[in-house]
C-alpha positions, 0 to 999 in steps of 0.5 A, a space after each residue: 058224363 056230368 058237366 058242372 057249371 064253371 066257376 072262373 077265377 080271374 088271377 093277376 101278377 103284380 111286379 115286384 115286391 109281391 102283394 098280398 091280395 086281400 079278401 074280396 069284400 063280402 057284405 053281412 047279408 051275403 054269408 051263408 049264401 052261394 056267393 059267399 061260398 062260390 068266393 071261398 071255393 075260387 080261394 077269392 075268400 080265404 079268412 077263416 080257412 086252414 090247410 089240411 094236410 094230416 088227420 092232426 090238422 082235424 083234431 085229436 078225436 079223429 085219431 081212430 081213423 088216422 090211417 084212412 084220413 091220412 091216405 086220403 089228404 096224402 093223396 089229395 095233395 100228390 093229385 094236386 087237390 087243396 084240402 081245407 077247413 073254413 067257417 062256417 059262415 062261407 057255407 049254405 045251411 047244413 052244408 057239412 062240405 064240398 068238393 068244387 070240380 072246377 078248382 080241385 079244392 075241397 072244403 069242411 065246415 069248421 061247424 061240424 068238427 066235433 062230429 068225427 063220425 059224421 065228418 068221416 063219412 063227408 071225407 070219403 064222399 066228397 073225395 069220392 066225388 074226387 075220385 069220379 072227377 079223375 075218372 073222367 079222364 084227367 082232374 083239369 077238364 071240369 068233367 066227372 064220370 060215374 065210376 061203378 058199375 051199376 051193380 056195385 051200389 046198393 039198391 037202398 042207397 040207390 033209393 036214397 039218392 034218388 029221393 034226396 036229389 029228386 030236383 036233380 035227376 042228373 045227379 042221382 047217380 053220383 050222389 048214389 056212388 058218394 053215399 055209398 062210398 061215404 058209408 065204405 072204409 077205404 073206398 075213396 083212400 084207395 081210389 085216391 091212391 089212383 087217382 094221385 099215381 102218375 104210373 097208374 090209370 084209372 080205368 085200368 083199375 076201376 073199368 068203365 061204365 059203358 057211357 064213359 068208356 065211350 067218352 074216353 074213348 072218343 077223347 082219346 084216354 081209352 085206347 083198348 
């Protein structure tokens, strides 16, 4: 199991009338960095980010993947996982997007939206880092699980993930599902679909790794 580093988010209820909070102050120097990113994934930040709930919301050009994205944001929302877009000024270079395991939202870098094809394939594996979120036995532990078995992903994905994320062996596995799920139609809309039905478990559809067997297992999800 992966545990990822907990980003907290400190919210406050005022009395009546409501008042709505303004943006944390983020100073010229602190854009495209980890903090500027880190305030828009705890919503801290949220000028310059729209809610998306349809492929429409992406644009006209993304039509030709209509079907799939809309599954993927209708399950996203039914989930309870916040789906937007932001500037780009929020993110680190050449982050072209992100899931944050901690709040359950997921951001797209307005900068790349005219690259369907290349934003098609961040969807499906930044859901997919969704999906193994889910996979760890609920979306409100903070935990993600590999959820293929090792034979399913390609060797020469495999390779790939290991060279891209070599300063971080501990990923490697993920990542490796995430690119290929990124690669896949309909991976992560139909894992999605799972993950967002309440009448559904997950690892009743998509049997567990040894590893996460054991810690559903002894977590109490897994019971067989």
């Amino acid at each position: 199991m992966k545990k990822i580093m907990s980003l907290v988010a400190a919210l406050s209820m005022s009395a009546c009338p409501p008042v709505v909070a303004a943006d944390a102050v983020i100073e010229d120097h602190q854009w495209n960095t980890y903090h500027s990113m880190g305030c828009m994934m705890l919503r801290e930040c949220k000028d310059g980010t729209k809610s998306i709930k349809s492929w429409r919301d992406l644009g006209p050009e993304y039509k030709r993947w209509s079907y799939e994205l809309d599954r993927i944001f209708s399950s996203m929302d039914k989930a309870g996982i916040e789906a937007y877009v932001a500037d780009e000024k929020y993110f680190v270079d050449k982050t072209r997007g992100l899931y944050n395991v901690n709040g359950n939202n997921f951001f797209l870098n307005t900068k790349y939206l005219n690259n369907p094809q290349m934003i098609v394939s961040v969807i499906r594996h930044e859901g997919w880092h969704a999906v193994q979120d889910c996979m760890a036995g609920t979306l409100d532990n903070r935990l993600t699980a590999v959820v293929w078995h090792d034979d399913k992903v390609p060797d020469w994905v495999k390779r790939g993930a290991a060279i891209t994320y070599e300063a971080s062996p501990i990923a490697i596995p993920y990542e490796a599902e995430a690119m290929y799920a990124a690669h896949s139609d309909f991976e992560t809309a139909d894992a999605l679909e799972v993950c967002a039905n309440p009448d559904k478990v997950m690892w009743e559809y998509y049997p567990p790794t040894p590893m996460t067997y054991e810690w559903l297992r002894k977590n109490g999800y897994y019971d067989k």
